[in-house]
C-alpha positions as CSV (number, residue, x, y, z in Angstrom):
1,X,-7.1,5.5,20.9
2,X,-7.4,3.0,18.1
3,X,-7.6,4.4,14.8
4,X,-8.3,1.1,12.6
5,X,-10.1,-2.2,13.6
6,X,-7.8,-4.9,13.7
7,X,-8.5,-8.9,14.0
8,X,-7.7,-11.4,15.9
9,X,-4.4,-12.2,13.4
10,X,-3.3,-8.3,13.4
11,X,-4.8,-7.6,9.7
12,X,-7.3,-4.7,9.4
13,X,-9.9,-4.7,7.9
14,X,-10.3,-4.3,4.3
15,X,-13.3,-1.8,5.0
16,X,-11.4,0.5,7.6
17,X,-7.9,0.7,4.7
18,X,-10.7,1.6,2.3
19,X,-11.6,4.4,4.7
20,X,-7.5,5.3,5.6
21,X,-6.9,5.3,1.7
22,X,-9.4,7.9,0.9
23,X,-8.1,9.7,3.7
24,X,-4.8,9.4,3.0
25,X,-4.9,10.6,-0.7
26,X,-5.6,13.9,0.4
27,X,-1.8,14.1,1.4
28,X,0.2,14.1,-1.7
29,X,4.4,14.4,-1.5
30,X,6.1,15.9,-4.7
31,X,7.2,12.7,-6.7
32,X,4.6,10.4,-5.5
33,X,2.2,9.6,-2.7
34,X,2.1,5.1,-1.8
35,X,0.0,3.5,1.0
36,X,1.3,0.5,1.7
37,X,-0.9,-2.4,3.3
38,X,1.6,-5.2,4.7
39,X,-1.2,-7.6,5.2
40,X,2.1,-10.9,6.0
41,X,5.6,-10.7,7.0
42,X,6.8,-14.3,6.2
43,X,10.2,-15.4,5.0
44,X,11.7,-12.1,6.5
45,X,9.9,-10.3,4.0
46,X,6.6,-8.1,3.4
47,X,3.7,-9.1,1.1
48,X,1.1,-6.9,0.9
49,X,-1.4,-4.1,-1.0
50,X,0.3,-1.0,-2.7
51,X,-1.7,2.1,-3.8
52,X,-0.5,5.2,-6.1
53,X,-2.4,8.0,-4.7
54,X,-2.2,10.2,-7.5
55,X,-3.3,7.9,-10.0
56,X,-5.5,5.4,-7.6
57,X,-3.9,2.0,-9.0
58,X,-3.1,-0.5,-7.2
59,X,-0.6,-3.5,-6.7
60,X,0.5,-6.4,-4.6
61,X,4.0,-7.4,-4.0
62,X,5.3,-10.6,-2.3
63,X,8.8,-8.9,-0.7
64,X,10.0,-5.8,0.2
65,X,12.2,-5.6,-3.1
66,X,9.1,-6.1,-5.2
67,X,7.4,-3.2,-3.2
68,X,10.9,-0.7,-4.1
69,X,10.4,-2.1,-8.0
70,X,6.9,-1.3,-8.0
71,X,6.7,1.9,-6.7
72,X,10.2,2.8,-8.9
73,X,8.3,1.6,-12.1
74,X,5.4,3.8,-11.0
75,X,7.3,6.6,-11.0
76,X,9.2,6.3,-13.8
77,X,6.5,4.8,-16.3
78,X,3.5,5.8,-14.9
79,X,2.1,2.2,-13.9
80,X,1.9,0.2,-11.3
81,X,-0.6,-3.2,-11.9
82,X,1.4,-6.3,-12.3
C-alpha cells in the first residue's frame, strides 16, 4: 500500500506533503514536533523542506548539519525561517 504519490525522480508531490503535514501535526512530541521533506541527497548530504509543527513555520536546509542548526535554533529561540 502506497501512502504518498511519488514521481518518476522519487520526489512527492508537493500536494500529497501538504496533505502528510496536516496530518502529521496532530502528533506533537514534548520539545518539539519537525517534518522533514528531503526533496535531494547530493554531495552526501540532505537538502530539503523543514516544518515546526507547533508553530507551522517553515525552512529549507542544504545539508544535514543545517537541518540539526535549524531545528536547535527553533527550539531554543523560537524561529525557524532563514
Amino acid at each position: 500500500m502506497r501512502t504518498h504519490a511519488v514521481t518518476r525522480s522519487g520526489n512527492i508531490r508537493t500536494s500529497d506533503f501538504e496533505q502528510k503535514i496536516e496530518r502529521l501535526q496532530k502528533m506533537r512530541g514534548n520539545m518539539g514536533t519537525f517534518i522533514i521533506q528531503v526533496k535531494f541527497r547530493q554531495h552526501a548530504t540532505w537538502q530539503g523542506v523543514v516544518v515546526w509543527a507547533e508553530e507551522n513555520k517553515r525552512g529549507k536546509f542544504q545539508s544535514a548539519m543545517e537541518l540539526i542548526q535549524l531545528m536547535d535554533h527553533a527550539i531554543n529561540n523560537g524561529l525557524l525561517i532563514k
